[in-house]
N, C-alpha and C positions, 0 to 999 in steps of 0.2 A: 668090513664095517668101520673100522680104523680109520681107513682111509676114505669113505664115504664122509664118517664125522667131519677127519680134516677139509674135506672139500665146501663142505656145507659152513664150516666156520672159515672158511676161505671166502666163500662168497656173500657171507654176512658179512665179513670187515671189507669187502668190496662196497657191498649195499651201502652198509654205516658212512666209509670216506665218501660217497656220491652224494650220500644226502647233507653230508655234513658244508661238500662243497657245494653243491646246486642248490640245496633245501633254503639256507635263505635267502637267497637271490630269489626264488620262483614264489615265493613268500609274500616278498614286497611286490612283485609284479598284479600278485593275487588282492593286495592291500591297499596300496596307493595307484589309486588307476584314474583315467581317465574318459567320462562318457562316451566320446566321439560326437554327440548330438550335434546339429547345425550349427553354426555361426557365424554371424554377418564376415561378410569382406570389411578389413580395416580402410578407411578412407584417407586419402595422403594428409587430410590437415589434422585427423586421427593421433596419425603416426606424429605429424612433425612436432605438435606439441606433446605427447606421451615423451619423444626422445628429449625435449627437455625440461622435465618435471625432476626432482629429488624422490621417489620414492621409498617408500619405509613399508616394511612387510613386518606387524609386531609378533609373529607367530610359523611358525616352522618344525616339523621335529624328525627333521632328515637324521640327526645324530643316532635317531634311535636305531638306524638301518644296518649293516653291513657292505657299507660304500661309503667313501670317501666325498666329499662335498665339490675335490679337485677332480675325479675323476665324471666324464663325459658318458652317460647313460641314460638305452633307450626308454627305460620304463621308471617309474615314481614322479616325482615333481620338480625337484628342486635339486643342483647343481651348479659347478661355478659356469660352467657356458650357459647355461639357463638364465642364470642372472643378470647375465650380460646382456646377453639377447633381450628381458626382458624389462633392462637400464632400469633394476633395482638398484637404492644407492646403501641400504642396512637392511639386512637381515638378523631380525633376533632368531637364535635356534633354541628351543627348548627341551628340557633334558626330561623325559618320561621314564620312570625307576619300574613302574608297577603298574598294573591294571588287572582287575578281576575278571574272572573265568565267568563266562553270560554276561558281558559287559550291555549294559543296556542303560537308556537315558532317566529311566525311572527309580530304580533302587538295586544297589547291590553292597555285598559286602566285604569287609577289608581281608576274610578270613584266607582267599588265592590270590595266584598270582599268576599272572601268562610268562612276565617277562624275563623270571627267572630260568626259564627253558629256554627264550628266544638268549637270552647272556649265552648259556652252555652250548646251544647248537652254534653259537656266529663263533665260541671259542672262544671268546673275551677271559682276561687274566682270572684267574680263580678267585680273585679278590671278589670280584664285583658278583661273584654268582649268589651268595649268600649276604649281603651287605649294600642296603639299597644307597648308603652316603658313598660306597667307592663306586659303585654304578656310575651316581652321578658327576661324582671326580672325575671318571674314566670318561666321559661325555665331556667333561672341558677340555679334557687331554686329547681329545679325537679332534675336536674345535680349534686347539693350538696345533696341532700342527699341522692340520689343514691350512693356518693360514699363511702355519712355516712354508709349508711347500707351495703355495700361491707364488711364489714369483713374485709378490707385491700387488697381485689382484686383489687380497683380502687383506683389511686390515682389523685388528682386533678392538673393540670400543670399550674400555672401562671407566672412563673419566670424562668431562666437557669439553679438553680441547683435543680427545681424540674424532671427534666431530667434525673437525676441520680437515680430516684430512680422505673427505666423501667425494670431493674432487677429483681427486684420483686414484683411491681403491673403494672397494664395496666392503661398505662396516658389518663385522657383526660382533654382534654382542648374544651373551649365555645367558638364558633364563632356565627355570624350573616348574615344571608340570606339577607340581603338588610338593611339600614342604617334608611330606612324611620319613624323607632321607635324614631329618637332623636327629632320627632313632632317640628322639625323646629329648635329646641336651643341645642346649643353646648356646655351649659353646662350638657347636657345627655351623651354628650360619657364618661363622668368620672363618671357620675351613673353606667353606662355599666362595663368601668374598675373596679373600684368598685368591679361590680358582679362576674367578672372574665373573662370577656371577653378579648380574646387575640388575634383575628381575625376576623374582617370585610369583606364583599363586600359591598360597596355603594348599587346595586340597586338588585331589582330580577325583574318580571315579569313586571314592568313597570317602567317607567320614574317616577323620583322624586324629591324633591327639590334638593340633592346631585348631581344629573348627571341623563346622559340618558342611558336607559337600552337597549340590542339588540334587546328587544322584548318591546319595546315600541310604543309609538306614534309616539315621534319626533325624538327619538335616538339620540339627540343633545349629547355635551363632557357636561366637569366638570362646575357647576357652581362656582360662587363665594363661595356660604357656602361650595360647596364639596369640593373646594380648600382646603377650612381650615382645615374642619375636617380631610384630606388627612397629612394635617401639624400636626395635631395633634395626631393623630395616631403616625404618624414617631415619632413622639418628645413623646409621652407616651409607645412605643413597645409593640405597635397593628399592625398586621400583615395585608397589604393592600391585599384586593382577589378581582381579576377582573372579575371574572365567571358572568354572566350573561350581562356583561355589556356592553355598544355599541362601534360600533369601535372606535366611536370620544372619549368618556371617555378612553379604552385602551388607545388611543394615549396621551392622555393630562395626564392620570396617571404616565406612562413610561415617558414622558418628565419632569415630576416636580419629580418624586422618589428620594430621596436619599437612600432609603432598601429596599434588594430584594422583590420584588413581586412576591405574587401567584396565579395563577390560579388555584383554587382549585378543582372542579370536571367538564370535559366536555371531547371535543377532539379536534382533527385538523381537518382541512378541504381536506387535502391532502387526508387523508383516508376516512373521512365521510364529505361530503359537507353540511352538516349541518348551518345555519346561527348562530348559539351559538358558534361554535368550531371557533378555533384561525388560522389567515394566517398564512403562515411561516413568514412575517414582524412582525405580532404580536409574533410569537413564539423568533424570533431574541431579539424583544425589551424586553419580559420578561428575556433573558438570559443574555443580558445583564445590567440589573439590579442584575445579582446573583441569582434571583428567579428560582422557578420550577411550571414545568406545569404537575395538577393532573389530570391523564388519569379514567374516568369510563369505566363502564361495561355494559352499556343499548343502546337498539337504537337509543336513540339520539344524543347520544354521537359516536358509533361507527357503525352506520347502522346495526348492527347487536348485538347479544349477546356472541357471540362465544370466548372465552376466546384467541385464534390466532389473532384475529382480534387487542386486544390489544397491544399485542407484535409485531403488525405492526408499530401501532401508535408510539410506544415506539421507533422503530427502525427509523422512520421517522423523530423524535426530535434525535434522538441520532446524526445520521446521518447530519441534517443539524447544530443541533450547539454543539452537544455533551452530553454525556451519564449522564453528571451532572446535569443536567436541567429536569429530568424526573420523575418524583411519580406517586403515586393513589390518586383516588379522587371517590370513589367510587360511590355515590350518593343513596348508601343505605338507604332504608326507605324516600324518594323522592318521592315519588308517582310516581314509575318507576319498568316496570320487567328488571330483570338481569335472567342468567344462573344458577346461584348460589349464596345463603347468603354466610354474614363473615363467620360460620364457611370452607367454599370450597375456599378461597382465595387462597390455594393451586396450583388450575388452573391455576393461572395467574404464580406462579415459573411456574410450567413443560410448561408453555405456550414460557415462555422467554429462558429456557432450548430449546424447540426444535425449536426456530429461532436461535440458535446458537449464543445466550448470553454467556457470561463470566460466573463465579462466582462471580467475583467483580462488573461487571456488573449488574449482578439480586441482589446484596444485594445492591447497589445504590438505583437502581428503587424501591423495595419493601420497602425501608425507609432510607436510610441512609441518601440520598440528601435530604429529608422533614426535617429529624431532627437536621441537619447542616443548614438549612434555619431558622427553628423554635428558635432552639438556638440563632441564632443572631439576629431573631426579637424580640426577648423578652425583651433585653436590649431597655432601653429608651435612644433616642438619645442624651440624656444631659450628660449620665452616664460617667464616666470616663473609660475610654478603650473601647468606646460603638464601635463595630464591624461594619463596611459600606461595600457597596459595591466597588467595584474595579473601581476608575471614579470620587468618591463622590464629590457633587459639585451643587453648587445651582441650581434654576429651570435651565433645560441647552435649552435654547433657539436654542444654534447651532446644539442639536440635532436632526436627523431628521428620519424619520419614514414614510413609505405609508400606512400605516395602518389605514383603513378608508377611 
């Protein structure tokens, strides 16, 4: 019997190391996937202008994975040979701490967590299992030295004239999936900055002490502490993202902004009625902050996957407030299918090509307006010549908005 036990716990700690090594590999293959559904042939005058466009993806969250950004793999989205391939010139990655158990677009609460099991199975430092700000910390340290080991493919963007140097490596810059890492004190978002973070949303799948989220409980607006950190951001050049968050926070965000905001990955509701995606009042108020709104590529975002579907979206914001207002936001590595990984971003040019886009127009939307937003959020509001939006001017009370 002894040795019966021995054997059986012999091949339990088989089982355990197998899963521990395959389990999340087969995880992500299970998570970030790809349709297969049709897709036109790229056309050469497709190709010849996509390959020279600036590109800007404001939305990514490969970090969350168990793979390296340098290493070349068959299944997820996004990688450093994918980028390449697919002559992105920034990638922002965003750091996802948490998410609840029945994750769903309608309501859920802040009481679980999934991510805290995917930390312990990937192995990740015991730090971060219990402690959603070394999570995050741990996610810019995966970030640095991904770019370490770039070779000088990747270069790290925290400042405006790290911008200049998109010529010859692919930028990225660290954001944040939801705020609720700064575990209550505000002296964390300068830990954050610190790490390099250069772009925030306040909440993701649930309501927190910062604000309420669209997919929360109570969906309430900004609290008192999100007021601040909202201030502090503007005033350190962190970039505010409203993605996920509830009408009431949209509205009280747009009302106190002095810098443009972004909405970093989702859609409109014009085209996909989705409860995530933004009204045109919401899409008005981010334009007139100078922001831009980041279009993805999945069904929740645009009821379908079909690379057309975007360049609806696209022609929708163009249309109601202008072609300036409009980026990608892909939501690559999301726990979302799309049509196609970074490297096929291609589709989205010949996509904007056959609704009878511009060229100046498709080299807008496919980065130029991200990186003219990005640029001027990086300056810290105290700075000398620090760049506003067109309006700037304290909380504007007289402003008004139906949004919500």
């Amino acid at each position: 019997m002894r040795k019966f036990l021995l054997a059986l716990l012999g091949l339990g700690g088989i089982a355990l190391a197998a899963f521990l090594i395959f389990g999340p590999a087969w995880f992500d293959k299970q998570t970030n996937m790809v349709d297969g559904k049709p897709l036109p042939e790229i056309r050469a005058e497709a190709q010849e202008l996509h390959d020279s466009l600036m590109i800007v993806d404001l939305h990514g969250d490969t970090l969350l994975w168990k793979r390296k950004i340098t290493d070349s793999v068959d299944y997820g989205h996004i990688d450093l040979e994918r980028l390449e391939a697919g002559n992105v010139g920034l990638q922002i990655f965003s750091s996802v701490t948490k998410t609840p158990k029945g994750q769903n677009y309608d309501s859920n609460s802040a009481d679980t967590d999934n991510i805290t099991a995917l930390a312990i199975t990937q192995l990740q430092p015991v730090r971060t299992w219990f402690s959603l700000l070394e999570r995050q910390l741990y996610h810019a340290q995966k970030l640095d030295k991904a770019v370490a080991a770039s070779g000088g493919r990747l270069a790290s963007i925290s400042q405006p004239a790290h911008l200049d140097r998109l010529d010859k490596s692919i930028g990225v810059l660290f954001s944040a999936e939801g705020l609720q890492t700064l575990e209550g004190d505000r002296a964390n978002l300068k830990k954050l900055y610190g790490a390099g973070m250069r772009m925030a949303g306040l909440v993701h799948f649930f309501d927190n002490e910062l604000a309420g989220s669209m997919h929360g409980i109570e969906k309430g607006g900004l609290t008192d502490f999100g007021r601040t950190i909202v201030r502090d951001m503007e005033q350190m050049g962190m970039i505010v993202d409203i993605a996920h968050s509830s009408h009431a926070t949209v509205a009280d965000i747009l009302k106190m902004a002095k810098r443009p905001v972004v909405s970093s990955h989702g859609g409109v509701q014009a085209v996909c009625g989705v409860n995530r995606n933004l009204t045109d009042a919401e899409i008005r108020g981010v334009a007139a902050t100078g922001g831009i709104i980041g279009l993805g590529y999945w069904d929740g975002a645009m009821c379908d996957t079909d690379p057309a579907t975007v360049a609806r979206a696209v022609k929708h914001v163009r249309d109601l407030v202008g072609i300036e207002y409009v980026a990608l936001g892909s939501d690559f590595d999301g726990a979302v299918t799309t049509r196609f990984d970074t490297s096929g971003i291609v589709h989205i040019t010949q996509a904007l090509m056959d609704a009878g886009f511009s060229e100046a127009e498709t080299r807008a939307v496919m980065g130029l307006n991200a990186l003219r937003v990005i640029r001027a959020g990086l300056v810290p509001l105290s700075a000398p010549g620090a760049p506003a939006k067109a309006g700037d001017q304290p909380d504007r009370d007289d402003r008004t908005t139906d949004a919500g």
